[in-house]
C-alpha positions in Angstrom: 120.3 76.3 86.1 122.5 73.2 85.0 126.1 73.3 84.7 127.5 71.6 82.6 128.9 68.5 83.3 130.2 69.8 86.1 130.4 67.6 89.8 128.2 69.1 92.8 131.6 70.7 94.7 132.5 72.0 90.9 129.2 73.9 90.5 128.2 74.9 94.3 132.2 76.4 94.1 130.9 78.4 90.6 127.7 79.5 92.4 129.2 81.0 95.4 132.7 82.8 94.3 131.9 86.0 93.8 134.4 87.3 91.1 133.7 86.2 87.2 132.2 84.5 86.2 128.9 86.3 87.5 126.4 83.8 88.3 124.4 82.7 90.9 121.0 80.8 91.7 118.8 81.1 95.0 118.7 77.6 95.1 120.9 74.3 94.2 119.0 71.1 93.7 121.8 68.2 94.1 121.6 65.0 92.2 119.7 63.0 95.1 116.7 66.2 95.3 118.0 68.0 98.2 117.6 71.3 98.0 119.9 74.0 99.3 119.2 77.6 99.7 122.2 80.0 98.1 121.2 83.4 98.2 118.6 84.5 99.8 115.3 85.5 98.5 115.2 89.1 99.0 118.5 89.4 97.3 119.2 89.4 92.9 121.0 86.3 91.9 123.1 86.6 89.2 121.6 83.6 87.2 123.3 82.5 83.8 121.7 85.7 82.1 119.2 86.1 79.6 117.5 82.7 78.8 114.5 81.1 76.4 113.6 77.2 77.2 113.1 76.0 74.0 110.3 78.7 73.0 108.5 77.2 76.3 105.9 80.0 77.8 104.0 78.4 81.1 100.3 77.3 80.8 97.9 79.9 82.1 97.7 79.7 85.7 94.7 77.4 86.5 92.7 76.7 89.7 92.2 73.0 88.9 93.3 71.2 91.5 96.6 69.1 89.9 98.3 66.5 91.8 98.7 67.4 95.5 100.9 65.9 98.2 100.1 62.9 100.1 98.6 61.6 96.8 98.9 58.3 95.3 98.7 56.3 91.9 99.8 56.2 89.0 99.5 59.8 88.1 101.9 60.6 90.8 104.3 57.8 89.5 104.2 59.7 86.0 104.6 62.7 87.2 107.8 61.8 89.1 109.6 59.8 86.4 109.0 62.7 83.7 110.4 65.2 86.6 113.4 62.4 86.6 113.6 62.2 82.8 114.2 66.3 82.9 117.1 65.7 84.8 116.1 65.9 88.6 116.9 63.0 91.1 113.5 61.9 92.5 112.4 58.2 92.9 109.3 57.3 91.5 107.4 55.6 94.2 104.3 56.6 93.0 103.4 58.8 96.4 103.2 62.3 96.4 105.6 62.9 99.2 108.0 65.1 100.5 110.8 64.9 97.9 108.2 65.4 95.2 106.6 68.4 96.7 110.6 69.9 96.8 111.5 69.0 93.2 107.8 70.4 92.1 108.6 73.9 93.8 111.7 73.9 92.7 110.3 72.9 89.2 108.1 76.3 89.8 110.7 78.3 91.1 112.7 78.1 88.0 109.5 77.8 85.2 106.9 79.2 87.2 107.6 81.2 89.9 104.4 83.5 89.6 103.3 80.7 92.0 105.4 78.1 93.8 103.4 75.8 96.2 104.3 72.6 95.6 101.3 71.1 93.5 102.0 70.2 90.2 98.3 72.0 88.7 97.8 72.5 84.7 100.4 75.0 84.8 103.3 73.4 86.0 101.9 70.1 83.9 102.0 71.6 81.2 105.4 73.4 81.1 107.0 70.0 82.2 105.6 68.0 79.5 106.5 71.1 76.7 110.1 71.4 78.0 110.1 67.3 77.6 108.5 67.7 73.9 111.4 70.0 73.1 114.1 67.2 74.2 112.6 64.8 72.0 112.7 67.3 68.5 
């Protein structure tokens, strides 16, 4: 979920008060990547309510293997500046490390969360690079 233009204290403050407006997330992905944890995940978060991403359905859930952590190259290095050009705070070093595995699941929490494990298959491929055809129309 983005917020607006809203700063990091403006929209973790909007997340956790509990009177109106209703709306939550599980998770908060700052700026920088990190990832923080807001409601846990055996209890509803509010969300923003009903939603469509630009028409965007996920790819079919695939068993080819994807990009996995601890690889390297210039697959990885794409992979990581398209997750930047959607808007998350990575650094495209081109390794498949820790900060990309968290902005991958959090990337399949949010479009894919049938399965969030970190490797960026077909799937979650494919949902990134439709979301990023629907910024450019």
């Amino acid at each position: 979920m983005k917020i607006g233009s809203a700063t990091k204290g403006e929209a973790l403050r909007t997340l956790c008060t509990p009177e109106a407006p209703r709306v939550s997330a599980h998770y908060f992905v700052s700026e920088d990547g990190r990832i923080v944890q807001l409601v846990p995940e055996n209890v509803r978060a509010w969300h923003a309510g009903p939603s469509a991403w630009a028409g965007c359905d996920p790819a079919p859930m695939s068993e080819e293997r994807g990009l996995l952590p601890a690889d390297e190259g210039v697959a990885v290095a794409s992979l990581q500046t398209d997750r930047k050009r959607y808007g998350y705070g990575i650094c495209v070093t081109g390794k498949y490390d820790v900060a990309t595995e968290q902005v991958v699941q959090a990337f399949q929490r949010h479009f894919r969360p049938v399965r969030v494990d970190g490797i960026a298959d077909p799937s979650t491929l494919g949902a990134l690079q439709r979301l990023l055809a629907s910024l450019d129309s």
